[in-house]
C-alpha positions in Angstrom: 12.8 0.3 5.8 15.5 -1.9 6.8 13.7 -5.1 7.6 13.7 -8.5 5.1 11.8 -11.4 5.4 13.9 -14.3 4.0 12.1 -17.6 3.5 14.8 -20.4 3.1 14.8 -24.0 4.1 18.2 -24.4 3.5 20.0 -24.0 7.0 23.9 -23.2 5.9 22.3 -20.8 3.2 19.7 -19.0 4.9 22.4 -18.8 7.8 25.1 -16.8 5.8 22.6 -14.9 3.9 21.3 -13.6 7.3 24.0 -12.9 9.0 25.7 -11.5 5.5 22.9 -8.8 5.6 23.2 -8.5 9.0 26.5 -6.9 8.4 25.5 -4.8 6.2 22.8 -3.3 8.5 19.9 -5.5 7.6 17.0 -6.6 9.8 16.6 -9.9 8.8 13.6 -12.0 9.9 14.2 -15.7 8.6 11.7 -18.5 8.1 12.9 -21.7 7.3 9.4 -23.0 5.9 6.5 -21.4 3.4 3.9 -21.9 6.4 6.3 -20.4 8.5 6.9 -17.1 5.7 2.9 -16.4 5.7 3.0 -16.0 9.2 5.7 -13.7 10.0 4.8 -11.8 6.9 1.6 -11.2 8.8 3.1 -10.2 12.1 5.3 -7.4 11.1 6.1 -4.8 8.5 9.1 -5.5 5.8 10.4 -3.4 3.4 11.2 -6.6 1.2 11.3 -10.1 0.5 13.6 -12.7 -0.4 11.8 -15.7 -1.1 13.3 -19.5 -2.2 11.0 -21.3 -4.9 11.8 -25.2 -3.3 10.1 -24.9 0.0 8.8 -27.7 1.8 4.4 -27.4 1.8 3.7 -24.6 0.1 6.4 -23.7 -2.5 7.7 -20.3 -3.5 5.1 -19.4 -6.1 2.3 -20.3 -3.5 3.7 -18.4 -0.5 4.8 -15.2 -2.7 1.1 -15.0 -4.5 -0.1 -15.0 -0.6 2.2 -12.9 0.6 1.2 -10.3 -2.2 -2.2 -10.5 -2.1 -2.2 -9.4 1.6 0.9 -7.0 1.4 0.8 -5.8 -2.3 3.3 -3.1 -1.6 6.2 -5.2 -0.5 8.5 -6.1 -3.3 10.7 -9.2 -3.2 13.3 -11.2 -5.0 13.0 -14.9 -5.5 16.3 -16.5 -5.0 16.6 -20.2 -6.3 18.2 -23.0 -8.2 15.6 -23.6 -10.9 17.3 -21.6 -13.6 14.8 -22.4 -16.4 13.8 -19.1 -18.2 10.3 -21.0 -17.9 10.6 -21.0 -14.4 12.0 -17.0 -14.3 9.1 -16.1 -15.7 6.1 -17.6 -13.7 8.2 -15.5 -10.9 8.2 -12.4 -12.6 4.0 -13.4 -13.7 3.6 -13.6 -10.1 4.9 -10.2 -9.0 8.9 -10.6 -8.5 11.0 -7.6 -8.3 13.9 -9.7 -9.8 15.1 -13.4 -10.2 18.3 -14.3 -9.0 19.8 -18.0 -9.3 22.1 -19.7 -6.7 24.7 -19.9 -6.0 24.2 -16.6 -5.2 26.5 -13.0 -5.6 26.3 -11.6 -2.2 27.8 -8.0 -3.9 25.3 -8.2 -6.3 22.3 -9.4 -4.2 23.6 -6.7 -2.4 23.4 -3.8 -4.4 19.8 -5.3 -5.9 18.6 -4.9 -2.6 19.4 -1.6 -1.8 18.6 -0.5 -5.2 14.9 -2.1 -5.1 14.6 -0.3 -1.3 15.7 3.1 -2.7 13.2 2.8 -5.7 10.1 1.6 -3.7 10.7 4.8 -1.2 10.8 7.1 -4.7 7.3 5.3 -5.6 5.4 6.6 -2.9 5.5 10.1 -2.3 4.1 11.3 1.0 1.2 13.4 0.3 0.8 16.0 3.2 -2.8 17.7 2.5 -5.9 15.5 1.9 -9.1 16.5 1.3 -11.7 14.3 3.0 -15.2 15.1 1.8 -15.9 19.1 3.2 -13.0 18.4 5.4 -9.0 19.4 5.0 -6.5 17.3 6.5 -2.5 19.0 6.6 -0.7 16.4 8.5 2.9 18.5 8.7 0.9 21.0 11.3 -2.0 18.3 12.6 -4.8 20.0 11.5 -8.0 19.3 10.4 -10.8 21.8 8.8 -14.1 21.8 8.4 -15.7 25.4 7.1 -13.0 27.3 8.6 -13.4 25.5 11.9 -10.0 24.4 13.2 -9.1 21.0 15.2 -6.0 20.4 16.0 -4.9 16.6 16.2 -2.2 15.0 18.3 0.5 13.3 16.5 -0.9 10.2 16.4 -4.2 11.0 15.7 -2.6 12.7 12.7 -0.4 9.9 11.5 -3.3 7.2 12.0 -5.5 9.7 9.8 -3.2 9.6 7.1 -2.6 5.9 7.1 -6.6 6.1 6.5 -6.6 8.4 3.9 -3.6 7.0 2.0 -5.6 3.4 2.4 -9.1 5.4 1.6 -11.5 2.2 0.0 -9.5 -0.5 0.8 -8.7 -2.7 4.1 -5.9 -1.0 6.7 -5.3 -4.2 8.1 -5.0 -3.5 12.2 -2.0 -5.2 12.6 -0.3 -2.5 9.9 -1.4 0.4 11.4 0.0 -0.8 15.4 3.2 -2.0 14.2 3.8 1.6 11.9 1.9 4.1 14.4 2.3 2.1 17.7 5.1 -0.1 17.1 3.5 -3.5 19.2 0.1 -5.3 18.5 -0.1 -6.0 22.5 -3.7 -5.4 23.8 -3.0 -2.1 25.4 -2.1 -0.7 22.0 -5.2 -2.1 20.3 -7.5 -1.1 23.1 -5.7 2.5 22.7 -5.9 2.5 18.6 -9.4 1.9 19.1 -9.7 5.1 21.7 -7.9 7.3 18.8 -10.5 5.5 15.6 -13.3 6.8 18.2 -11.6 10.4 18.2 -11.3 10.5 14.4 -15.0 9.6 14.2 -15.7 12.2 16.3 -13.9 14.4 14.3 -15.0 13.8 11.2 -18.9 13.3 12.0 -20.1 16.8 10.7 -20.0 16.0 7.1 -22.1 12.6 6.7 -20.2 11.2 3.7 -17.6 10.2 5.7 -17.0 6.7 7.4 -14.6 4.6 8.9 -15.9 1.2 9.3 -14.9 -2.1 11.3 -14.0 -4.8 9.8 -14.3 -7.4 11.6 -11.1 -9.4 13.1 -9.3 -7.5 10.4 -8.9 -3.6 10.5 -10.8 -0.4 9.0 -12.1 0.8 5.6 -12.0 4.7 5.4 -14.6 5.6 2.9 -16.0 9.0 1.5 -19.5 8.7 -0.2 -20.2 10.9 -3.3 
């Protein structure tokens, strides 16, 4: 994924930097506060994060720890001009993929970049069969079994079961799945996400262990009792 969320204050910086990735093919979502970071952070899906430390409000440290409590998959590079090895590592503490002082390399911020993107796309392989209690899930032909039954699911239905299953005991936050499956958080898509969790219910309501539950404001748990 192509898209970086770059929280900079500093308005020539932040300015270049964006446009600099711009260039190179990068979409580049920039806010120039902490407050400003948590939000966007929330309203769309990034496949990393460049983050300064001396914010205004909330600093670095603050925003990142938020950011990766809520999105502990996105890896991100703090870029700033506390050059302390003190101050390198609270970042790496906190979760940072790398530490980079200004002024900044753009070659080498670069090349960090897409080396972190290409990495974090090797971490997650994409499992294609699941079991899900007496059930089997294949996504590549959107099929689901239960004792030699066979229901055949529609792309999405497929693609917002596997988001589930790769999620199973933990929050899918709504706003994940819409912007990945649906690609818009209007209310016509979260009426219709909430037509295709009905389906999957549906589905899956022969074998009692299973259970997708509401959360509230928030998104699903997909859970398999043992």
């Amino acid at each position: 994924m192509n898209k970086i969320l770059l929280i900079e204050d500093d308005e020539s910086f932040g300015y270049i930097l964006s446009e600099y990735l711009g260039l190179h093919d990068f979409d580049v979502t920039w806010a120039k506060s902490g407050e400003e970071g948590l939000k966007k952070a929330d309203q769309s899906i990034f496949g990393l994060g460049i983050f300064d430390i001396m914010l205004p409000g909330q600093n670095g440290y603050e925003v990142a720890e938020k950011i990766k409590r809520n999105h502990p998959d996105l890896p991100f590079i703090f870029l700033s001009a506390k050059s302390l090895k003190i101050d390198k590592l609270k970042g790496f503490k906190i979760g940072a993929d790398d530490y980079i002082t200004k002024p900044v390399d753009e070659e080498l911020l670069l090349a960090k970049i897409k080396a972190l993107l290409k990495r974090n796309i090797k971490s997650k392989p994409t499992l294609d069969v699941f079991k899900i209690g007496d059930y089997q899930f294949t996504f590549s032909i959107q099929q689901l079994v239960f004792k030699n039954k066979i229901i055949n699911l529609t792309k999405r239905e497929s693609e917002l079961l596997r988001m589930l299953c790769q999620n199973e005991n933990q929050l899918l936050p709504r706003k994940k799945a819409l912007h990945e499956i649906w690609g818009a958080t209007d209310e016509f898509s979260r009426k219709s996400m909430d037509v295709f969790i009905s389906h999957l219910r549906k589905y899956l309501s022969k074998d009692e262990r299973v259970h997708i539950n509401n959360i509230h404001g928030q998104g699903f748990i997909f859970k398999i009792e043992e």
